[in-house]
C-alpha positions in Angstrom: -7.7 -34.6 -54.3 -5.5 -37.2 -53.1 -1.6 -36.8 -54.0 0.1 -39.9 -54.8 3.7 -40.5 -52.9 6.8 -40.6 -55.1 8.0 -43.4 -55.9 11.6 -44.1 -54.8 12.0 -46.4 -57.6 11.0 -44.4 -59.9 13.3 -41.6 -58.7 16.0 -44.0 -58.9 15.3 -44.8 -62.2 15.9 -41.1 -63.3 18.9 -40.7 -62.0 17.6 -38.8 -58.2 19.6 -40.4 -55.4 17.6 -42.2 -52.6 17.6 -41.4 -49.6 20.4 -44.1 -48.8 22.6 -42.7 -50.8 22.1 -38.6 -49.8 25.2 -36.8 -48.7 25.2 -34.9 -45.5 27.9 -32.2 -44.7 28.2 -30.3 -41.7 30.6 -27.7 -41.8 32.2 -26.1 -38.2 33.0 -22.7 -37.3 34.3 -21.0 -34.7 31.5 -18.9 -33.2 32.4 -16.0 -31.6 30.7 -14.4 -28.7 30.3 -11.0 -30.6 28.4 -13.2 -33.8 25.7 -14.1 -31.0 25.5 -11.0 -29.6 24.5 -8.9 -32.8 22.7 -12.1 -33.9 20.5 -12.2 -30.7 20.3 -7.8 -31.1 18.9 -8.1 -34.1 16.2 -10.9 -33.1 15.4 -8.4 -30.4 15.2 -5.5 -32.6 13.1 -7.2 -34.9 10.8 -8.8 -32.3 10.1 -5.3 -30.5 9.2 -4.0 -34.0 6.6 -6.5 -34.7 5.4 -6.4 -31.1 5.0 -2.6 -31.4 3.1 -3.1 -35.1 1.0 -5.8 -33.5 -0.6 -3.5 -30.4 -0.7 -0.3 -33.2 -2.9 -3.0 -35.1 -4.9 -3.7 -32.4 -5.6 -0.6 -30.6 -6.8 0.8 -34.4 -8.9 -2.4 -34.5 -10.7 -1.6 -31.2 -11.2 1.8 -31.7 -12.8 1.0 -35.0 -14.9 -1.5 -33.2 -15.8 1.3 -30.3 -16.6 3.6 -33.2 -18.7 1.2 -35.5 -20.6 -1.2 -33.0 -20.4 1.2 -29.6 
């Protein structure tokens, strides 16, 4: 199953823009140090939470393991 590439003319042709002609916008803010703190809390809140699911997980997985194959 081999995909063929688009065809840029062809995209041109129906109206898509190349990539020559693609906009780019970047818009600034002001970033405030209390943005990156609750930003960087919630990363951390989120990674303990899947690190805590992750060892649960395993430690059921081993015990089944112990209990099945022991």
């Amino acid at each position: 199953m081999n995909a063929a590439l688009p065809d840029p003319r062809r995209a041109a042709q129906h109206g898509a823009p190349t990539m020559a002609e693609a906009k780019q916008t970047i818009d600034f803010e002001e970033v405030r140090a209390k943005d990156i703190i609750a930003d960087r809390q919630t990363g951390w809140a989120q990674f303990t939470r899947a690190t805590s699911w992750a060892i649960g997980i395993i430690v059921v997985l081993l015990v089944l393991l112990k209990l099945f194959f022991g």
